[in-house]
N, C-alpha and C positions, 0 to 999 in steps of 0.2 A: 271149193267144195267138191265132194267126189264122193260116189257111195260105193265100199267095200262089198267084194260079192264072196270076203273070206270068212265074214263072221256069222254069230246063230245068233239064235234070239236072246234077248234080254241082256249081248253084251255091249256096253255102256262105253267103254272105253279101247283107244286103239294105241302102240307103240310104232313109233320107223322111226330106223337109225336117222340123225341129221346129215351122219359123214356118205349115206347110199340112201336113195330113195326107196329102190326095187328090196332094202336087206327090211324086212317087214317083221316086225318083234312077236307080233302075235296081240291079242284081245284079253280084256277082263270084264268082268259083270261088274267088279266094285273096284272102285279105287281109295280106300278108307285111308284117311289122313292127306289126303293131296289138297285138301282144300280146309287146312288146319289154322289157326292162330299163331304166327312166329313170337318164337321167345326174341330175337333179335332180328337182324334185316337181312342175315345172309341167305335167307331163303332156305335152309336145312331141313329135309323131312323125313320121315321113313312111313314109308307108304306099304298098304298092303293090300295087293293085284289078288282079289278072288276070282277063283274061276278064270282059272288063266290057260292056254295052251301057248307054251312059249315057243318064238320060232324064231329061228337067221340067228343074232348076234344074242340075242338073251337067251336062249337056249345052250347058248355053248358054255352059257355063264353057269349053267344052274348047278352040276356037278364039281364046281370049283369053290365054293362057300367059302368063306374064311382068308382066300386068297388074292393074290393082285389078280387073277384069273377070272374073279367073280365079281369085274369094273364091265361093264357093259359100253359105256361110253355116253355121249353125248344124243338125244333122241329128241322127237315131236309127242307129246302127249295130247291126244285127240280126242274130242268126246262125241260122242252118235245120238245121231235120232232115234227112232226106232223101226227104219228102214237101213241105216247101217251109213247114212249119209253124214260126212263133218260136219259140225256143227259150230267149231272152231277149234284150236289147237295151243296149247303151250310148248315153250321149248324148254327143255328137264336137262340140266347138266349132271353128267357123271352117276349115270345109274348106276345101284351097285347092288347086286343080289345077294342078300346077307342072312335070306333063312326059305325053306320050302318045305312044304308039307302039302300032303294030299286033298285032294278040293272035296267039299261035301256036293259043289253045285254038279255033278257029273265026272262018269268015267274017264278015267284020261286026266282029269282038270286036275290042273295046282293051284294051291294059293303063296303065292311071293311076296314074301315083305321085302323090299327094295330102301335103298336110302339115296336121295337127290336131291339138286340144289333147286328153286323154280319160285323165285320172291314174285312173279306175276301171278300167281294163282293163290288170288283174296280169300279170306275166311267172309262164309255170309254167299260167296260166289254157285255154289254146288245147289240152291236153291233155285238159282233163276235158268242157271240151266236145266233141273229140271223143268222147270215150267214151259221154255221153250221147245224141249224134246217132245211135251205131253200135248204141244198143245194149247199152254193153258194161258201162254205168257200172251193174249189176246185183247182186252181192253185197257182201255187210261186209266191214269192213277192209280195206277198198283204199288209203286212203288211210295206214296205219300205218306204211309206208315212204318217205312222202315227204320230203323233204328239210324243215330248217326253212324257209327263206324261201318254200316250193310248198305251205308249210299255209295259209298267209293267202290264196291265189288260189284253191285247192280252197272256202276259207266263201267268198271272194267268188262263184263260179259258183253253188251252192247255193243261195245267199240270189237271185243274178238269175234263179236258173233255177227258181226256186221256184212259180211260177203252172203252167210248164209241166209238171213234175213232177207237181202235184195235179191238174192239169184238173178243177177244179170239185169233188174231192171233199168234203164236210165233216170237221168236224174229226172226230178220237176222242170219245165221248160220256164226261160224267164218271164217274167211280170207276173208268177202267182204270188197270192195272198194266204201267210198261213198266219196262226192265232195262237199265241202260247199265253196260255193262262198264269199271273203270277201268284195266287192264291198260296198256293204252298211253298213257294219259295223263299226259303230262310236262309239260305247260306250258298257259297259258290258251288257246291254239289249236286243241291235241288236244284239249282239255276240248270247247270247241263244236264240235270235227268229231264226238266221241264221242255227246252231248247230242243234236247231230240225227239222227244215223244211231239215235239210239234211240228216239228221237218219230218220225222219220219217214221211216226204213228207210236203203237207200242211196243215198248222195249229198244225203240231208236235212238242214234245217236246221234248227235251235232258236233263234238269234240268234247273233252273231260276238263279241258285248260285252257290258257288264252291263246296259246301258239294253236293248237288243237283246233281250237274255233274258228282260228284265224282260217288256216288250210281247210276246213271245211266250208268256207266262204268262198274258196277259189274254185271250187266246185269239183264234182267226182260223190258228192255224198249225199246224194239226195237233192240235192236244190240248182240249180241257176239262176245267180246275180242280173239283173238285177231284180227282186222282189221284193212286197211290202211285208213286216212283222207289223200285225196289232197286238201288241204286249196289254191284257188286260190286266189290272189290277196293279198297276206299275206303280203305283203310288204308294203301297205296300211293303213292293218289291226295293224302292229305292232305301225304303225307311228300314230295310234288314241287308241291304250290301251296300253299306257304309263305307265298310272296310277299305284304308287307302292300300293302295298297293302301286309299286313303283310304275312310271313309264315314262322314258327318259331318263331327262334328270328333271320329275318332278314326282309328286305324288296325288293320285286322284282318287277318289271314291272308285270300287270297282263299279258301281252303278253305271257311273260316268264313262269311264275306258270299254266299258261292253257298248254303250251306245257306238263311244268313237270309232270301234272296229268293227263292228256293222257299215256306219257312213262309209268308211274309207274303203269296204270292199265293195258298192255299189247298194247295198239293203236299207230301207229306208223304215223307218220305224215306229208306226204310231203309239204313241201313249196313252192309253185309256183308264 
């Protein structure tokens, strides 16, 4: 996390080359379509940077339109608080500035529509970051009414937005007791929205998958092993993740394989 002492107010989003850290792209107030629905997987967008002053390597881009000239390269796409501090970042291959016009947000400002590749930045996701910039992303169970497909975007922000959320705190020290409610949980998504808001309050993360869950059991993310889970409502929770899924060569209820990757990192599990 770090907070830019380049930008004004109300801008939202930041660019730096991948290939230089110091070559700084410049800021926008909107980043409209970065956070779209893909027609297929390759991640393909065309985005448009309002309110933009473009600097270092996008700049050099901007009067070459139409041309190999107008490839900006490989970059960090970052989004801001409203102190101007990370709040997390994507990485955007192959920016390419493909139209500019004059910005209405202020003097000087353009607006850029760019085209880049960036299959991590979820449709559904530009909501909960705001919430976090505002502020707002503050109590439990916010997330208990969101749609299925805006439950995978909610762990993807949490998992990016996870450094800035702790700022440096350490983990929990071992033998605490935390409580994850299974009431809502229906399916292996709400299980990890439910898991990190219980290790690590609102908008936390525990891991998105089993590998995921695994390494956050080895600790770095909020907890140290050994501690107790009182899983309430777990009787619920078993009778909606069913679903066998491979480990080894066998197959077990994933109910099951969440318990046994708990045990076997040290976390002991009450059922209630």
């Amino acid at each position: 996390m770090r907070t830019s002492e380049r930008g004004g107010e109300g801008q939202k989003y930041a660019l730096t080359s991948d290939e230089d850290d110091s070559d700084f792209w410049g800021f926008a107030h909107e980043a409209e379509g970065f956070f779209t629905p893909l027609p297929d997987e390759e991640g393909a967008r065309r985005v448009h940077l309002a309110g933009c002053l473009p600097q270092g390597g996008l700049l050099k881009c901007v009067d070459h339109v139409g041309s190999r000239r107008a490839v900006a390269g490989n970059a960090w796409f970052e989004l801001l608080d409203g102190d101007g501090a990370t709040m997390g970042s994507y990485f955007a291959n192959e920016v390419t500035v493909i139209d500019v016009e004059p910005s209405a947000r202020g003097a000087g400002l353009v607006d850029l529509t760019v085209s880049l590749w960036c299959e991590n930045a979820l449709a559904g996701a530009e909501k909960v970051w705001d919430l976090i910039s505002m502020g707002h992303l503050n109590r439990t169970g916010m997330w208990h009414e969101l749609a299925t497909e805006d439950r995978r975007a909610w762990l993807s922000v949490a998992l990016w937005s996870w450094e800035y959320h702790r700022q440096g705190r350490p983990d929990a020290p071992a033998g605490q007791v935390f409580t994850l409610d299974g009431r809502h949980i229906v399916d292996r998504d709400t299980f990890y929205c439910a898991i990190g808001e219980a290790m690590n309050g609102p908008g936390g993360y525990f891991g998105w998958n089993l590998d995921a869950l695994d390494d956050c059991l080895c600790g770095g993310w909020g907890a140290t092993t050994p501690f107790t889970l009182h899983w309430d409502s777990s009787a619920e929770a078993r009778a909606r993740l069913e679903q066998r899924v491979p480990s080894g060569d066998r197959d077990v209820p994933l109910f099951d394989l969440l318990l046994e990757i708990f045990e076997e990192r040290g976390a002991s599990v009450i059922l209630r």
